[in-house]
N, C-alpha and C positions, 0 to 999 in steps of 0.2 A: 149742232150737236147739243144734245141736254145731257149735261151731269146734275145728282145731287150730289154737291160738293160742301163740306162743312167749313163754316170757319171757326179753326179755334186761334182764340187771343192769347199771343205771349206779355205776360205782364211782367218780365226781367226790367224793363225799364221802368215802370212803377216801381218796384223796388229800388234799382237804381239811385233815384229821386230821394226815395225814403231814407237809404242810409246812409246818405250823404251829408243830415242834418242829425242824424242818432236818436230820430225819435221814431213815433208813428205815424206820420203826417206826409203822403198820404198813407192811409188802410189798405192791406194788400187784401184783408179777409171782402172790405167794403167794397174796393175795386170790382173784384172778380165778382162777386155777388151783383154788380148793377154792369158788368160785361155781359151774363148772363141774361139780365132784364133786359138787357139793350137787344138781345139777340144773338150773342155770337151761343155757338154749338159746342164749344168747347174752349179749357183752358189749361195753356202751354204756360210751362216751366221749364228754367233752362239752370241749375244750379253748377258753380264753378268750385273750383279749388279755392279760388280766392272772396270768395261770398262775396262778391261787391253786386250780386245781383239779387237774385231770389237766395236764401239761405237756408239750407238743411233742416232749421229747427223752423222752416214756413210748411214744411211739405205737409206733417199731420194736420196741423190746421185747416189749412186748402185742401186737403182731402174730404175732409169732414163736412164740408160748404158746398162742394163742386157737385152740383146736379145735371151736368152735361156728361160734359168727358173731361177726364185728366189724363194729362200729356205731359209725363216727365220726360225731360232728355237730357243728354249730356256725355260724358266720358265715361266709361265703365270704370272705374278706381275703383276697389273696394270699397271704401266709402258709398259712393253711390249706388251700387248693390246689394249691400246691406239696407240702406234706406229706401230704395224701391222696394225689394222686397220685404221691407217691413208697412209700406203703405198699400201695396200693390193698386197701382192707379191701371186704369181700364188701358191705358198702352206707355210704352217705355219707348223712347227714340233713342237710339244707340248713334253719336258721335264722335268720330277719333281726332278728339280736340288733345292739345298739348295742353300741360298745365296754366302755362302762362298765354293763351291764347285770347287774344284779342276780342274774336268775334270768328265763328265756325268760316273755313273758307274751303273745304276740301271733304270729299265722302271717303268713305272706307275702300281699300280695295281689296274686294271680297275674294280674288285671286287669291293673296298674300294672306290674309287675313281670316281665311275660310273656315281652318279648324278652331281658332280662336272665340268668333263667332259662334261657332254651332254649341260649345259649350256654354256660353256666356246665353244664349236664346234659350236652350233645353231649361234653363235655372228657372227664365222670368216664365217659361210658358207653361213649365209646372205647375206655377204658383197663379197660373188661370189671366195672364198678363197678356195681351197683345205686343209684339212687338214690331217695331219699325226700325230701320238703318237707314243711315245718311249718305248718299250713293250720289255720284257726280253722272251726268246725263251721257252715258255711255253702255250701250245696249250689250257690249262683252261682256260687260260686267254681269250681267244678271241672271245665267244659268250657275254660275257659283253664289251667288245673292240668295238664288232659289235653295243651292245646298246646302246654305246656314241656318235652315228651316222658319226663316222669318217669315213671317204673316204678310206684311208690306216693305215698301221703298218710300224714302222719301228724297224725292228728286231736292238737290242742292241748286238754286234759280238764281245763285250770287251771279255767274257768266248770262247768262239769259235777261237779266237786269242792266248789266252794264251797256248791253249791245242792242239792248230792243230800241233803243232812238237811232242809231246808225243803220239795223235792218232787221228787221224783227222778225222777217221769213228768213232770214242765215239763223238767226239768234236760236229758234225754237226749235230748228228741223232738229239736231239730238235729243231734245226734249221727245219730239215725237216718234222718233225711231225706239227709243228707252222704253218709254210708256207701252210702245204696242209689244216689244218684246220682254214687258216685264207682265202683264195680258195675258200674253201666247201662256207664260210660265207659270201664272194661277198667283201672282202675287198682287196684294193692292200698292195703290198709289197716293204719296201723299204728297206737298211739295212746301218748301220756304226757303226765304231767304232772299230780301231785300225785293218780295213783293209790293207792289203799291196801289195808290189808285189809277194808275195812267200805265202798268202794264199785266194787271191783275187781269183785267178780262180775256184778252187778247191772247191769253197763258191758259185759262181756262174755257177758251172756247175751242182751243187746239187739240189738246191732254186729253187722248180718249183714258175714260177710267178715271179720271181725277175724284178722289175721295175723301180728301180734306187739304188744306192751306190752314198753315201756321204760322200768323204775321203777328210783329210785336213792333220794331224800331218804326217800322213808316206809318203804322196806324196810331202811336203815339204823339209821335211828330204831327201827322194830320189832325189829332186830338185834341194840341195846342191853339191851333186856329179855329174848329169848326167843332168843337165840343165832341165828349167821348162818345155818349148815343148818337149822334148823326152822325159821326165817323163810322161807328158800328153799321151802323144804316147803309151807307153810300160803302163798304165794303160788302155786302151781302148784296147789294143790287151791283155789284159787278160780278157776282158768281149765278146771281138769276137775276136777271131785267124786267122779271114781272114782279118782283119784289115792290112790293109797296111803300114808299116812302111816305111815313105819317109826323 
């Protein structure tokens, strides 16, 4: 199966880093700028209630820099919809994160959640905005998905991570049954969460439709040991293996 599939870099954990010492050190503008050079195709933000990641007053900046794609996500708060639609970045990722939420562990359910959505989507796609929703790999879900008028899905791969060393044909068959009935439905496909190097490919060799991956924790984590361009590098050759490693 050949997809062209993108990768866009979450850099929340650059941030992270950053405002843990209260300076600038590292650049979040310098990061993203030499993610770019390295090769990734886009770059994800994930701002909280509690700013201890990317920060509300990052967003103009990295807008202004980003020559790929910008990929804000998060909780719809007013807050956060006021500032997308004041940057409007080429796509919005809708997650029904709690305030105090750890780290995203669960998608919308577009059942329950349906007319909630379709207004919250009509807002950002006025304003010429892509948007995507964070959807757990469950193929029900995705004819009410489709009635939110979202553009794509972005499959949640936190279970598909935990299980792909125990059996990674059990791990993925929802993944694939999701993906072909989100297909059938005219929505694209996106996927993250706790993607790596050891189960990225084997994720995207399955995912008919896969249209971008947005990794941030395991590509930083691999950043530590094996520098950020060749991290960039050996993530893009697991989404194409004729990718050249220079």
């Amino acid at each position: 199966m050949t997809n062209h599939t993108k990768l866009s870099v979450n850099i929340n954990k650059i941030a992270l880093i950053r405002n843990s010492r209260g300076t600038n050190n590292p650049n979040l503008i310098s990061v993203a700028k030499d993610c770019e050079r390295f090769g990734a195709q886009g770059i994800t933000v994930h701002p909280r209630p509690d700013q201890r990641h990317v920060r509300y007053d990052d967003l103009l900046p990295l807008s202004q820099i980003v020559k790929t794609e910008f990929n804000i996500e998060g909780n719809p708060t007013q807050d956060f919809i006021k500032k997308v639609l004041q940057i409007r970045p080429a796509q919005v990722t809708l997650v029904p994160d709690s305030e105090d939420q750890l780290t995203s562990d669960h998608g919308w359910d577009t059942k329950r959640d349906k007319d909630k959505l379709i207004d919250l989507i009509a807002s950002f796609k006025s304003e010429g905005i892509r948007v995507s929703i964070f959807l757990d790999a469950n193929p029900t879900l995705i004819d009410t998905a489709y009635q939110t008028g979202a553009d794509r899905i972005e499959l949640y791969t936190g279970p598909y991570a935990w299980e792909y060393h125990k059996n990674r044909e059990k791990a993925i068959a929802p993944y694939i049954e999701t993906a072909k009935a989100a297909m059938q439905a005219g929505l694209g496909i996106n996927a993250g969460h706790d993607l790596d190097l050891d189960n990225l490919s084997y994720f995207y060799q399955n995912i008919p439709g896969l249209l971008e991956v947005s990794i941030g924790h395991a590509l930083v984590c691999d950043a530590l040991y094996l520098g950020l361009e060749n991290t960039i590098k050996l993530y893009l050759n697991r989404l194409n293996p004729t990718f050249e490693m220079r």
